[in-house]
Structure formats: C-alpha cells, structure tokens
C-alpha positions as CSV (number, residue, x, y, z in Angstrom):
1,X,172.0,-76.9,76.1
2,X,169.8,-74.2,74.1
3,X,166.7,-75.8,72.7
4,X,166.7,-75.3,68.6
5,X,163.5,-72.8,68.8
6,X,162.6,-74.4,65.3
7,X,162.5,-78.3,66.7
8,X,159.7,-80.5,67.5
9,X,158.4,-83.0,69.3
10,X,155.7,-85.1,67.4
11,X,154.4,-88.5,67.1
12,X,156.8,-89.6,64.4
13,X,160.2,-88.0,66.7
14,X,161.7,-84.8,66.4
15,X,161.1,-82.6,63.5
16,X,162.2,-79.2,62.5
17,X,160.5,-76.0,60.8
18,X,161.6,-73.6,58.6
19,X,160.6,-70.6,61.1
20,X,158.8,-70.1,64.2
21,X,155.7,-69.6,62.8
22,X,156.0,-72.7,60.1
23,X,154.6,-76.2,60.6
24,X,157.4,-78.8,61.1
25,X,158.0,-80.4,58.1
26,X,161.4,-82.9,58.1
27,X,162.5,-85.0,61.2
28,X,165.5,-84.5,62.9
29,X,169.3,-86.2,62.4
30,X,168.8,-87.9,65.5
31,X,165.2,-89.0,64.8
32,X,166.6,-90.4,61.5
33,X,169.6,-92.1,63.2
34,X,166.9,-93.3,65.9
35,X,165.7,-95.7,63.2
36,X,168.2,-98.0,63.7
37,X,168.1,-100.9,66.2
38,X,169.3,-100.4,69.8
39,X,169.5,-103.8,71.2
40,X,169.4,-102.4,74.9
41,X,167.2,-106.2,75.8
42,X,170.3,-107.2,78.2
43,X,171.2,-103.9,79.4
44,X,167.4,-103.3,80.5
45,X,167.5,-106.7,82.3
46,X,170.5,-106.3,83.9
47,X,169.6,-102.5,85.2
48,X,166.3,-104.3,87.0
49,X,167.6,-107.1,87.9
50,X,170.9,-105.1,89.6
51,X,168.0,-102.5,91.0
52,X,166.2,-105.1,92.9
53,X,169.3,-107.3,94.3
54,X,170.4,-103.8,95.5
55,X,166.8,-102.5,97.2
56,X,167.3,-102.1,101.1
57,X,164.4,-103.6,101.9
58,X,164.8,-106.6,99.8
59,X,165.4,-108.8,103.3
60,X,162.0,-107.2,104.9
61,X,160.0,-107.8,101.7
62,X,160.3,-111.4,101.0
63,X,158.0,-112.8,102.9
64,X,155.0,-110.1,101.9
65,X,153.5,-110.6,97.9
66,X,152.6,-107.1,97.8
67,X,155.8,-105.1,98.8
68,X,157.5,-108.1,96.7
69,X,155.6,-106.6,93.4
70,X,155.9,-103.1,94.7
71,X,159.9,-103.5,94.5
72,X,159.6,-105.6,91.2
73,X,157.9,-103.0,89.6
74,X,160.6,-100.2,91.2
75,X,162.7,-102.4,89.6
76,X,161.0,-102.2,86.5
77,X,161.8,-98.4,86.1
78,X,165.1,-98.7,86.7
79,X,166.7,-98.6,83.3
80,X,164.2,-95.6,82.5
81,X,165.2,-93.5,85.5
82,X,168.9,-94.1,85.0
83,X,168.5,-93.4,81.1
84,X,166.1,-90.1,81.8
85,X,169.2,-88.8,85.0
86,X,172.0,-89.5,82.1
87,X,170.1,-87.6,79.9
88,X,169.7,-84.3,82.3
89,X,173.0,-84.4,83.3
90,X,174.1,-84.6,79.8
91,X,172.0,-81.4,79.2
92,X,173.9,-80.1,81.8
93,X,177.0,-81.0,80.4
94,X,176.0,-79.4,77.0
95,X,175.2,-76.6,78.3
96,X,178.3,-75.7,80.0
97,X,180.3,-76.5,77.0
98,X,178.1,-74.3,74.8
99,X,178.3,-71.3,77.4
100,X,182.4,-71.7,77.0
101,X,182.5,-71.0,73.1
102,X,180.1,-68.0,73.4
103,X,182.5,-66.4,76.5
104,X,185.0,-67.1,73.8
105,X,183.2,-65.5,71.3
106,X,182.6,-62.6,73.3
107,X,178.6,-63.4,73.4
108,X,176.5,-63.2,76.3
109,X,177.0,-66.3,78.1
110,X,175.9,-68.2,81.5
111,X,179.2,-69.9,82.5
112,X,178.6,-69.4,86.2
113,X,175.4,-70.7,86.3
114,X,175.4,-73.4,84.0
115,X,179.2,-74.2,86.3
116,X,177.2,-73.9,89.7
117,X,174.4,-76.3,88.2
118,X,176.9,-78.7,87.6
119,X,178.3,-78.4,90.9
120,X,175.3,-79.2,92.4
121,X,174.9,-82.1,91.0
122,X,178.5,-83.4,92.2
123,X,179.4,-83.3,88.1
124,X,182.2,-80.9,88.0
125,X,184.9,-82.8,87.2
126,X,183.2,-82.6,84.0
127,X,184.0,-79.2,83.3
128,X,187.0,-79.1,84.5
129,X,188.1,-81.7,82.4
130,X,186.3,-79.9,79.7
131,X,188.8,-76.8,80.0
132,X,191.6,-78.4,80.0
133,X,190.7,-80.2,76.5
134,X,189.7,-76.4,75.5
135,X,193.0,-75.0,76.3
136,X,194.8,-77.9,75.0
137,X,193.1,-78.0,71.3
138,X,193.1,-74.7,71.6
139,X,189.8,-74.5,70.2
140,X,188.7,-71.6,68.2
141,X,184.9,-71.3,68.2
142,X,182.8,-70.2,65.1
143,X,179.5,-71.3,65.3
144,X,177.8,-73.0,68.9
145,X,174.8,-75.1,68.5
146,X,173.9,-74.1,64.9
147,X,171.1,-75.4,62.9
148,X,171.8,-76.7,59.5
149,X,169.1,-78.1,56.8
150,X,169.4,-80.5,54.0
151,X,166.4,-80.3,51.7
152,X,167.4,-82.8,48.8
153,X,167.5,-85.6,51.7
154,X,164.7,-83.9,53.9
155,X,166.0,-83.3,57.4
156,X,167.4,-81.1,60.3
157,X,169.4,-80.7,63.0
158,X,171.7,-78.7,65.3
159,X,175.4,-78.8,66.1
160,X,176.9,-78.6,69.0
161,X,179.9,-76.6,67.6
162,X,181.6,-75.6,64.4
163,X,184.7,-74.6,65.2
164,X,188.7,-74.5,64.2
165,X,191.4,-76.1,65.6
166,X,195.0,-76.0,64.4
167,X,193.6,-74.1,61.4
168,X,191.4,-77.0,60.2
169,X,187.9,-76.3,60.4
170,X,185.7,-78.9,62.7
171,X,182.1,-80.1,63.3
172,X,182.1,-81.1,66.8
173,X,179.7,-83.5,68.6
174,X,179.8,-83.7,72.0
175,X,178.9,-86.8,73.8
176,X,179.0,-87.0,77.8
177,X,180.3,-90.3,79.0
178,X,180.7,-92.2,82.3
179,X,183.8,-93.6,83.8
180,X,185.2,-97.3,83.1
181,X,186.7,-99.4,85.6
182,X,190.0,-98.7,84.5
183,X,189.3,-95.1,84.8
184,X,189.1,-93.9,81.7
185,X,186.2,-92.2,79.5
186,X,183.5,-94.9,78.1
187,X,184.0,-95.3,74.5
188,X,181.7,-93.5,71.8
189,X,179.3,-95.6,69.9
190,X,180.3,-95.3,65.7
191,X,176.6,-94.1,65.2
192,X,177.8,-90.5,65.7
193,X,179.8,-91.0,62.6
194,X,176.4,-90.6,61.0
195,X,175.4,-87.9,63.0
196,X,178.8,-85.9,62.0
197,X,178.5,-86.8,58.0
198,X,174.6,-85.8,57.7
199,X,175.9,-82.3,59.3
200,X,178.6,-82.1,57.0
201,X,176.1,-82.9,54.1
202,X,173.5,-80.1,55.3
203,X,172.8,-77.1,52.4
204,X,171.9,-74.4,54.4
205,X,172.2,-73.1,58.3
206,X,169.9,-70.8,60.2
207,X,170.3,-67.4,60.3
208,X,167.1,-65.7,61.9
209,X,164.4,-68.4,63.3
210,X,161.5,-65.8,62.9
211,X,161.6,-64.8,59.9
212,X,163.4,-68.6,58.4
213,X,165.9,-66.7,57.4
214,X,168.9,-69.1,55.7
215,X,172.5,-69.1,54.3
216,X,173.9,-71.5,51.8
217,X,175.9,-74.1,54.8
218,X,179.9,-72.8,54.4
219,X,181.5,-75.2,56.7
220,X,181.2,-78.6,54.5
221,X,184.1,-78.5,52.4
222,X,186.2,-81.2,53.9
223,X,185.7,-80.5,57.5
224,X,187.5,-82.8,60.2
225,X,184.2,-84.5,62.1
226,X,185.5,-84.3,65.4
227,X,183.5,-86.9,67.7
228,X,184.4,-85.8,71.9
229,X,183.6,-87.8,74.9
230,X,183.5,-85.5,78.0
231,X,183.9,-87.5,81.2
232,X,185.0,-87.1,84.6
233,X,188.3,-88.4,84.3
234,X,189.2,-87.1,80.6
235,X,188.2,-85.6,77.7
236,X,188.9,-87.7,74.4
237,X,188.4,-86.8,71.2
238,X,187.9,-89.0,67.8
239,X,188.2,-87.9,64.1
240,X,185.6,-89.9,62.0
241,X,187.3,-92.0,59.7
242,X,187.7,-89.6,56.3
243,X,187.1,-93.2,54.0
244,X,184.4,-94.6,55.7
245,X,181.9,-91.6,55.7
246,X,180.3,-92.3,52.4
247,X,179.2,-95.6,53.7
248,X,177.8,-93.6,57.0
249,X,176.3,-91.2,54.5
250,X,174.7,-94.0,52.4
251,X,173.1,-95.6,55.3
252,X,171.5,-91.8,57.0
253,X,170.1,-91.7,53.9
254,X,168.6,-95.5,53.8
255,X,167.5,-94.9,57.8
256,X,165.9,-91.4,56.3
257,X,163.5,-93.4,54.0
258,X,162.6,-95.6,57.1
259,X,161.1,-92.8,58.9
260,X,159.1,-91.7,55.8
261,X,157.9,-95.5,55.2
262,X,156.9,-96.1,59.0
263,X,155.3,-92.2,59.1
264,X,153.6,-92.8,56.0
265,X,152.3,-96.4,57.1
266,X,151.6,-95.0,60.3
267,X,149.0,-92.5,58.7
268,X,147.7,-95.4,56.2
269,X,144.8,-96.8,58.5
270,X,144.4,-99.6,60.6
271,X,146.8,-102.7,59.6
272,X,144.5,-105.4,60.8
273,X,140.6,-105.7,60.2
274,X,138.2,-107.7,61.7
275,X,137.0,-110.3,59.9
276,X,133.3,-112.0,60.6
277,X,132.5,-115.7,59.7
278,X,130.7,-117.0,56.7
279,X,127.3,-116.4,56.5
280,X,125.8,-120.1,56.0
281,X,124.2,-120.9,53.4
C-alpha cells in the first residue's frame, strides 16, 4: 500500500499536510475514528493466555521461576505480535489490490512483485480471490488510494479506491480478513461505515503533493460506500446502509472534537500538582 507522502505520524495519531513542505495540521479519518473505544480487554487475555498454554516448553519450565516469567512475559506480547503480523500482511494485501487498478488504468504498476511478496508469505489465496471479485464486479477503476480533505470538519485521509461498478460510482475500503471456522470471510466491523461517509463528506482531493495542489472532491454526490473483506476463502463485499450514514456522519464529527479536546488538554500542562502541607501556625 503507497504511503500518503502528505501523512504523519505524531503524538496526537496520524495527521496530514497540505504539501510536502507544510506542517501537518488535521489528524487523519482513522486517527479520528481511533477515538472511539476498542474494548480488545478479553481478546488480549485470551491471545496470552492461548500463547502460553501453547509454548513448547511449558512442560520443561514449570519447575524453574525464571523461564516461568520468561514465557509469561512472551506471553505478554502475544496479542501485540499477532496485531503488528495482521497489520503487515494487510499492507501486503493493500498493496496488491492497489497495483491491480493502476495495471487497469494502464499506470505503472508492481503486480509481480507485490504477487511474489504475497507468495512468500503463504498469502496468495488472497489475491487470487481478489481477481476473481475484480472480474466479477467488473470493477472500473478511477482513482487508487486518493487523498481527500475536509476543511469545515478539519481532517484527512486516503482511499483505497474510487471506482465504478455497474455504472454507479463507488468509494471502496478495503479490509483484509481471516477465515472463520465455517470457512467463510470474518465479518467487517460497522466502524468502516464512518470511515466510508467522512470520505464521501471530504471537499477537496490531492492533485500534486509538492506544490498542495487541490481540486474541489467530484466523487461525493451519492456514491455507493462499498465496504470489501478480502480473505482467503472469498471476497465479500457490503454497501453501507444509504439511511444510516447521517448518524455515522454525526458521530465522525462528535469523535473529531474528541481528538481536538484530548490534543488540546494534552498541551494544557500538567493535570495534577503537588500539593505541600500547612505551614503550622
């Protein structure tokens, strides 16, 4: 997946600039979304919990405290390796799909690379799967990971693909899934709903990084927000819900003033003071 030349990484998430030679100045869509609870407690339990029952030298270490705390704390980073190796191979996945529409588009592209990359890694399946939703949508690219800008609401962000299917035009997120038991593709979390809507509601998309060049946005006039989970086994596709995006909308925009109130309480000073006793009198 191309890195947006214009995006961030800062103490208060990911922000964007106007140009390559501008300060960042509004955070991202998914630092925005990012505001919002995850609730992972259990799933980080389970993943250390599952890491040490399943460590090969579990029946050697038992009797010795110190390997016993070396595998607790392997354990430990268990639910951070597995989330960093999801993220990398959805990278890879993003990448490939991104390489398709610009070979479609006639653009310079890496498809065998970012293919044999994938390959490597025993992931495929993924873009084979991937083709054959291509061919079957019969996807017509327009624009691959393009950076859009909302200034009334202050933020940034780039999409994965804005494309046309069936003559309807689409902002496409792509999201790479794992496998359920039952074989079929994990289901998508209704967050990217918000993701979709606040690219839909962007004013203006990049047209020259260097020099900030922009263009009033075209492609949010009633687009179909096209949600697709690329697995191994399948590729499925979801339309966000046409009468439910004004309450997604509503809430970006609530998350949007959460970032600004926790940056700007971040830069306030120190929340707690210490405080000395009486002098006696």
């Amino acid at each position: 997946m191309t890195a947006p030349l214009l995006a961030h990484a800062t103490d208060y998430g990911r922000m964007y600039a106007r140009s390559t030679s501008a300060q960042f100045s509004v955070p991202s869509i998914t630092t925005v979304i990012g505001q919002q609870p995850h609730g992972l407690d259990g799933w980080f339990g389970y993943m250390g919990a599952n890491s040490l029952a399943q460590d090969p030298e579990l029946p050697g270490i038992l009797g010795s405290p110190g390997k016993l705390r070396q595998a607790v704390s392997r354990a430990a980073k268990a639910a951070e390796s597995y989330r960093d190796e999801a993220a990398k191979r959805g990278d890879r996945v993003h990448n490939y799909c991104e390489q398709v529409a610009l070979r479609a588009l006639g653009r310079p592209h890496q498809m065998k690379e970012t293919r044999e990359a994938l390959a490597a890694n025993g992931e495929e399946a993924f873009a084979a799967r991937f083709d054959e939703w291509w061919e079957l949508f019969q996807v017509e690219p327009i624009a691959p990971e393009i950076t859009v800008w909302n200034k009334t609401v202050g933020y940034a962000g780039t999409l994965d693909l804005v494309a046309k299917i069936n003559g309807r035009t689409c902002l496409i997120d792509y999201k790479t899934k794992g496998t359920s038991r039952d074989g079929t593709v994990k289901p998508l979390d209704d967050k990217v709903v918000m993701q979709l809507v606040a690219g839909m509601k962007a004013e203006e998309s990049l047209v020259d990084p260097v020099a900030g060049e922009w263009e009033a946005w075209q492609h949010g006039e009633s687009p179909i927000l096209l949600a697709v989970a690329v697995g191994e086994t399948e590729v499925r596709p979801q339309r966000a819900n046409p009468d439910v995006l004004k309450h997604h909308w509503w809430k970006f925009c609530a998350l949007r003033r959460v970032w600004e109130m926790s940056a700007d309480t971040a830069t306030a000073g120190a929340a707690l003071l210490p405080l000395a006793p009486p002098v006696k009198r």
